[in-house]
N, C-alpha and C positions, 0 to 999 in steps of 0.2 A: 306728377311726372308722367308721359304721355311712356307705355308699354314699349312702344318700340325705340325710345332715346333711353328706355331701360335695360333694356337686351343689349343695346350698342354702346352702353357703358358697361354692362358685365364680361361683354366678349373684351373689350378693351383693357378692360384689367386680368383676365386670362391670359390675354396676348402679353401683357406686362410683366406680370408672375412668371410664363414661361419665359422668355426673354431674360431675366433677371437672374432665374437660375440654369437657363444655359449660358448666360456671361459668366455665369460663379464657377460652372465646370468650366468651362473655355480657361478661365485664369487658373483653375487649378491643375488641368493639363499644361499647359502651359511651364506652373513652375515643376509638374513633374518631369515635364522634355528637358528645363534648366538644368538640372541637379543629375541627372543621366547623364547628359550631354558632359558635367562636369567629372563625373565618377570614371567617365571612358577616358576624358584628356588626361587626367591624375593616372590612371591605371599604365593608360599606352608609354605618361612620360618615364613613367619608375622602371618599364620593364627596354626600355631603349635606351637610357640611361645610368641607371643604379650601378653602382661600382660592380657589385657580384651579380654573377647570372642566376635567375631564382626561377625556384621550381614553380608552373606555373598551377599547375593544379592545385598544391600545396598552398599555393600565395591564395588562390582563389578560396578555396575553400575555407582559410581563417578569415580573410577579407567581408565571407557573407558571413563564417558565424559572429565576426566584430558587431554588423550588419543589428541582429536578430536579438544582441543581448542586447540591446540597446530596447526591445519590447518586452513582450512577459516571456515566464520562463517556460513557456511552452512549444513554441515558434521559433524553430529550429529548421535546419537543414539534416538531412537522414542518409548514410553515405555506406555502400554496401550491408555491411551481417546488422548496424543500427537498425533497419528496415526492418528487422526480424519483429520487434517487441508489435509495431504496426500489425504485420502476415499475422503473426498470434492469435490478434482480437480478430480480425476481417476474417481470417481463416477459419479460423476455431483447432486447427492441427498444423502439423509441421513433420520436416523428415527428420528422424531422429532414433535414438534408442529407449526412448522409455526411462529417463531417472533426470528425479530433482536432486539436484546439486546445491552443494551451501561450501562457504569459504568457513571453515572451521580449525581452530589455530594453524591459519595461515597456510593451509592445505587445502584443494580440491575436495570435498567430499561428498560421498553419497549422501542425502538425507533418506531417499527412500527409490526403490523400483518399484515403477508404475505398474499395476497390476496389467496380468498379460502380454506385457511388453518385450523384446527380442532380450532386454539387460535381466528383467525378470527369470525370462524361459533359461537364461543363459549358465545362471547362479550370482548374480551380480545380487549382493546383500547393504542391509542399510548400514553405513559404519567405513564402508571399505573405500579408501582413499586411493586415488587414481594419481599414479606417479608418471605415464607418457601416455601419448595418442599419437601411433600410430609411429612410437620409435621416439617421437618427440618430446623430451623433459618440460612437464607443466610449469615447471618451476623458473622456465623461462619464457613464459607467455603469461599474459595477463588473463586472468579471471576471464573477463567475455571472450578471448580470443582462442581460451582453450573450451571454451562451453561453445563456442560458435566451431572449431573443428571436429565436435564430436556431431553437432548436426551434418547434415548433406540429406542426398536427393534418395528417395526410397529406391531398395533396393541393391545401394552400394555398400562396401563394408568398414569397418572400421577394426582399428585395433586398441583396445585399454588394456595396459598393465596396473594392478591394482597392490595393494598391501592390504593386508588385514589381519589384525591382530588374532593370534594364536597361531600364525602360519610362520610357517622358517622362513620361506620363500615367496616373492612377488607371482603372482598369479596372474598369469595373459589370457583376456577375452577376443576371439573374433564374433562381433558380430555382424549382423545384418541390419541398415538401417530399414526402419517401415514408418509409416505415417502414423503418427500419433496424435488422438488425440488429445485437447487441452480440458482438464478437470477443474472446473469450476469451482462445484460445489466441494469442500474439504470433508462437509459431515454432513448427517441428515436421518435426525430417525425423534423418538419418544423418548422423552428424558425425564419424564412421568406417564402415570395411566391415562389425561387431560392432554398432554402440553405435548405441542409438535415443536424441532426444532430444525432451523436448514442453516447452516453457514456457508455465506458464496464470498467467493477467493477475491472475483474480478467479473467483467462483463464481458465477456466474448462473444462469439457469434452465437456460440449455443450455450449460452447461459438460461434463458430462455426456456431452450426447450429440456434443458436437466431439471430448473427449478420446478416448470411445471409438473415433470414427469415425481419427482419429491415430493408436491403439492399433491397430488393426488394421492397417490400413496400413504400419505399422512391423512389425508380426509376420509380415505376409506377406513383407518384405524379410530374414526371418531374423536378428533382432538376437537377443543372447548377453546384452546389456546394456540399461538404459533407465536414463534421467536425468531426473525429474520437477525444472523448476527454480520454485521458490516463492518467491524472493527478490522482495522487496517486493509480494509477493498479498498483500493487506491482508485477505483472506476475505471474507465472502459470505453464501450459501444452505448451511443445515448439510446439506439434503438434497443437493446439487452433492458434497461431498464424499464422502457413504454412500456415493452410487450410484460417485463414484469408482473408490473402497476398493473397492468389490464387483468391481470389474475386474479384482482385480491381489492379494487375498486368495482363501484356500480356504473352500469353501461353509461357514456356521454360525459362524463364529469373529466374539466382539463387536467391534464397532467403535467404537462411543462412548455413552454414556449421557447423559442430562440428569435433571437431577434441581432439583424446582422446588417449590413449596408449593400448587400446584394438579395436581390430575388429570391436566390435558394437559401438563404440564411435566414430569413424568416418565415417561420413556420409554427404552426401549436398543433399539440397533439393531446388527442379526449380518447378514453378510454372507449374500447368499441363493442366490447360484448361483458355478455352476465358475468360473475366474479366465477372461480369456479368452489371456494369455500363461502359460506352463508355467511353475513356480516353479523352473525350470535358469534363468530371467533373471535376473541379476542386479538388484538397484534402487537405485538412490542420490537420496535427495530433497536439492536444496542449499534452504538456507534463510539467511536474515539476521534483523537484528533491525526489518525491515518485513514481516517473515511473521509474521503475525497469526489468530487466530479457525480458520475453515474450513483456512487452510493448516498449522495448529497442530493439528488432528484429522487431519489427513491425514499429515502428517511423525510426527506423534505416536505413530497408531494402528501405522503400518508398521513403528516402532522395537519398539514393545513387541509385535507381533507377531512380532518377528526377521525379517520377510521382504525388510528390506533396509538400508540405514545412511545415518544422517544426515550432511550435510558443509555447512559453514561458522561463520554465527554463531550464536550462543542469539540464539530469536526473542524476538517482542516479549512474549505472555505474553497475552491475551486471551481467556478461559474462560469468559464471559457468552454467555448466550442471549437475543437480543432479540424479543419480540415487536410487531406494529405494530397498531396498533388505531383503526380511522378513527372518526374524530367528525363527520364531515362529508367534501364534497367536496373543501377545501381544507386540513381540520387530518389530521392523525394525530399520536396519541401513542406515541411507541417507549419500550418498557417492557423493561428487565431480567425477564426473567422464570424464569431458571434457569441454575444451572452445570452445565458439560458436562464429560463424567470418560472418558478415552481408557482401553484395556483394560488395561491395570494398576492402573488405579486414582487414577492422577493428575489433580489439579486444575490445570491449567494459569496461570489468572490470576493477576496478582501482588496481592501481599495488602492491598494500601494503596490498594485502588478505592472504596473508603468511607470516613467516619470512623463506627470502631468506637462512637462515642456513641449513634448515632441504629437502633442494634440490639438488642433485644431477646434475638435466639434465637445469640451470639457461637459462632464452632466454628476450633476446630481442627484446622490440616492436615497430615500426613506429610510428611517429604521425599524419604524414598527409598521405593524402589520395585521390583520385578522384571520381567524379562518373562518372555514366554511360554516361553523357556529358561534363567530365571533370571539373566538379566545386570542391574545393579544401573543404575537411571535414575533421575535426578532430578527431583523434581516441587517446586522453588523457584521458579514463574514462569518460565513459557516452555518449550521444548524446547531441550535441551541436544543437542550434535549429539556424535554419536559422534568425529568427527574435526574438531576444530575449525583450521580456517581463516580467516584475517583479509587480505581479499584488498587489495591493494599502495595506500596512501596518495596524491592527489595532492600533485605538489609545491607547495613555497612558490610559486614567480610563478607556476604553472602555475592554483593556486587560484585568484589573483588575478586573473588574464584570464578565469577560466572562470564566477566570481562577477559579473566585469563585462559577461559575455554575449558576450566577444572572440571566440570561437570561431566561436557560431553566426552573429552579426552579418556577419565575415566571409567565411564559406561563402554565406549568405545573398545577401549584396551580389556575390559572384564566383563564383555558382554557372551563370551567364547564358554567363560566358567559356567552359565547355566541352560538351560533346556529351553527356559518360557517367563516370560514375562512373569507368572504367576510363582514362580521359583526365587524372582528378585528381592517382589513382595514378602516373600517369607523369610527372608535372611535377614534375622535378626542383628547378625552382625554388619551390617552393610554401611552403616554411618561409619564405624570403626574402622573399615577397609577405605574409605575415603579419605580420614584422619591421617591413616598412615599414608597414602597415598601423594599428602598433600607436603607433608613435610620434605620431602624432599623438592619439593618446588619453592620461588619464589615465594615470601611469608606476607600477610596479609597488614597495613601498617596503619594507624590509627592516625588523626589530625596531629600535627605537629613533630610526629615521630621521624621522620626526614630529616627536618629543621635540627634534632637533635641530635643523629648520628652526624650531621654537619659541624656543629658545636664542639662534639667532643674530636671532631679531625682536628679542627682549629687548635681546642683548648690544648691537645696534645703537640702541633707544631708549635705552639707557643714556652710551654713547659709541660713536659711528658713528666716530671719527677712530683707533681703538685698532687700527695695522695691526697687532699682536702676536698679539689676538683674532679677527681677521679670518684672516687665515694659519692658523692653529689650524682655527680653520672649514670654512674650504677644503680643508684638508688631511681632515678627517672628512668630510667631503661629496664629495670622488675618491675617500676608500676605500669607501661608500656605493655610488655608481657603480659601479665597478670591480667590485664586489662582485652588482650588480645584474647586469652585463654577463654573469660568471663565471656565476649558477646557470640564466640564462637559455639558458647554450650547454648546461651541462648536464642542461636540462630540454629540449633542442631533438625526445628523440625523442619522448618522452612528449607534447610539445604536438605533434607533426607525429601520433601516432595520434589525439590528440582534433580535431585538424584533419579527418583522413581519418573519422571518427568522426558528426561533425557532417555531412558531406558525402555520407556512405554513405546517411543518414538522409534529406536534402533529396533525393536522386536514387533512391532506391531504397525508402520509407520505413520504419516501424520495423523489417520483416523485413529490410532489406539495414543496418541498423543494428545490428542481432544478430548477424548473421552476422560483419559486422568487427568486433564488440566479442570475438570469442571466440580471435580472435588475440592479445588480449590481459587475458585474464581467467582470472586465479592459482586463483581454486578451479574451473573450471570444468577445468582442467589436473591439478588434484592430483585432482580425483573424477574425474578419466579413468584416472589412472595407478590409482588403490584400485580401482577397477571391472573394468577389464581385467587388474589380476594376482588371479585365480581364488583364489590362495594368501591372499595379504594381505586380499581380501576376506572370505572363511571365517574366517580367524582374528580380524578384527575384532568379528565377530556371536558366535562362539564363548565369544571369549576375555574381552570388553568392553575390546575394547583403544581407548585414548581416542588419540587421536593430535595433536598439539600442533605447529602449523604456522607 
């Protein structure tokens, strides 16, 4: 074949290729002008004619959220103070006073003031429930609407009336909102003379620059080890995590990719300078199944780089990239906009974020996968951890008190009687003040114990005079008791930690609440012992030894 009837056969199927896939968009604008064109004639005829006259904002806005469930559950519409959780991560601060909040039997409550914060300076303490803002009863606003009026714009002020136990009288705060920033990391220090540890909350703007600032910190103390803990990081900022990864990987090696159907959606990103701890560290990332997104590229990435081993549960599984795209001052639309592919190659999300109907372009995904030294890793949704641990169940009554808020309610209410945390711990009699504490509440009820007080309603509108029935009764209803009495002495330690637990928490806040949770936290003990024996660690990364806990 003559060179130049080759060139003029290669341009022509060039020319063909394009052509081919500009007829493909051409038809697919096309039916996206149809289906427009259709949503405007349906929209203009319902509001020209519908019997009732409808709100039109109102209509519009469920119309697109009907819109958006119809894809994954990420890919939403964001409609005033919703924007907040967005400003958070991009931000890294917010206007506000300084204090994490938790709905606590059914109440507003402090969990803790933010160190140096305006609610701190103020006397605003952990425990103290917030009954109006600003004149307005909490109790008739929802959760985010009363958390969203104690924000505004620094500078302005606010007013909480608060209770707190040991006080006769509710207690009014004015304070000043200031700009607060958002704490990332929850803890971070030596939890041996070896072993460094950092817990990060979430990825925000400046996750980044705290973890480094921790990472140093700990290296200049000589750790042999480090213990990144991800459990329940829900993720974040994908850039929080690169720059992570850049800490704690060697220069050039990929980190994670995205990959999207627009230009900016596809992207990969390599780590770009020296680690700044020596790879003689050891790494152990623990995860659960609340490690999500950003903590799923970071546990991810580290796996299939070999640079260090997973320990607990297969996380959640969250492989979407979202983007946020404002339409105004008060909307933004959050948009799925690409999946992200950790360096092996895995897709992390799990596969049923869609119904396969409403896709045109369907694809297929691998399950297994290698790493950077060949050890065999799974890409079924989620990250699967090298050594799986399932850290200790609570008990039966122990649930039930802890679901009824028995715990906190009572640390809360008896946190006034001592001085210090260290005062708690010494009170011998402290399980016994609970005991009593609990009796007058709702009682704790064993499988089928319901079923029975229903029986004996029955057996009694049936014939109340039957002492045969009655007897029978009784006697089920002692072994009940009896039986309540028995798992409650054998839950006495485990409710005396979540006592000391709750309590670590109101007097010391969530950092002195970490610190006593690790006295009794099963994988945070088995990824000490795998991390400190040198041996069993190398042969995990080596060997892919899965270890079953």
């Amino acid at each position: 074949m003559k060179p130049i009837f080759k060139s003029k056969l290669l341009y022509f199927f060039i020319i063909l290729a394009t052509l081919s896939i500009s007829f493909t968009q051409t038809d697919l604008y096309r039916k996206i002008a149809n289906s427009q064109r259709l949503i405007n004639q349906v929209y203009s005829q319902i509001f020209s004619t519908y019997v009732d006259q409808l709100d039109p904002e109102v209509f519009t806005r469920s119309s697109i959220n009907s819109i958006t469930e119809n894809l994954d559950p990420y890919t939403a519409l964001l409609v005033d103070d919703q924007q907040y959780s967005i400003e958070l991560l991009t931000d890294g601060k917010y206007g506000g006073v300084g204090i994490q909040l938790g709905y606590r039997n059914k109440e507003m409550t402090v969990i803790s003031p933010m160190s140096d914060s305006p609610a701190q300076k103020a006397g605003i303490m952990s425990g103290d429930i917030i009954k109006k803002i600003d004149d307005f009863d909490v109790k008739d606003m929802t959760f985010n609407d009363a958390a969203a009026k104690i924000r505004g714009k620094k500078g302005t002020r606010v007013k909480l009336t608060v209770k707190r136990f040991g006080e006769n009288d509710n207690i009014n705060f004015i304070l000043t909102r200031s700009s607060i920033d958002v704490k990332d990391i929850s803890y971070s220090g030596m939890i041996s003379p070896t072993s460094g540890y950092i817990r990060l909350n979430r990825f925000s703007r400046y996750a980044s620059r705290d973890f480094q600032k921790e990472l140093v910190s700990l290296s200049k103390q000589g750790i042999s080890e480090l213990i990144i803990d991800l459990r329940d990081n829900t993720g974040g900022l994908l850039s929080a995590a690169v720059n992570i990864l850049d800490m704690i990987t060697d220069k050039d090696l990929p980190l994670v990719s995205t990959k999207g159907r627009t230009k900016e959606s596809n992207r990969s990103f390599y780590s770009k300078r020296n680690p700044i701890i020596s790879n003689d560290v050891r790494i152990v990332v623990l995860i659960n199944k609340g490690s999500a997104s950003a903590s799923e590229i970071v546990a991810g990435a580290i796996q299939d780089l070999d640079r260090g081993i997973i320990i607990g549960e297969k996380s959640f599984g969250k492989g979407l990239v979202q983007t946020a795209y404002e339409i105004d001052k008060k909307r933004t639309i959050k948009i799925t906009t690409a999946r992200y592919y950790i360096p092996s190659g895995r897709f992390i999300q799990k596969r049923d974020y869609i119904d396969s109907k409403f896709l045109m372009n369907k694809t297929d995904e691998d399950s297994l996968f290698k790493t950077i030294n060949g050890r065999i890793v799974y890409g079924n949704g989620g990250i699967t951890p090298d050594s799986t641990v399932i850290d200790k169940k609570m008990e039966m009554i122990s649930t039930q008190f802890w679901r009824n808020g028995y715990f906190y309610s009572f640390a809360q209410e008896n946190k006034f009687q001592y001085k210090s945390f260290s005062d708690v711990k010494s009170d011998k009699d402290l399980l016994n003040k609970f005991y009593t504490y609990i009796e007058k509440r709702n009682k704790a009820t064993l499988p089928g114990q319901k079923e029975l007080i229903d029986l004996e309603k029955n057996i009694i509108s049936i014939d109340s005079s039957d002492t045969s029935a009655r007897k029978a009764l009784n006697t089920l209803s002692d072994f009940y008791n009896k039986k309540i009495v028995e798992k409650t002495n054998n839950e006495s330690e485990q409710m005396n930690q979540l006592l000391l637990l709750e309590f670590a928490g109101l007097f010391n806040g969530p950092e002195g609440r970490i610190k006593q949770s690790f006295k009794n936290d099963r994988v945070l003990k088995i990824a000490r012992n795998i991390i400190e024996d040198k041996n069993l660690f190398s042969s995990t990364i080596l060997n892919n030894q899965i270890i079953e806990n």
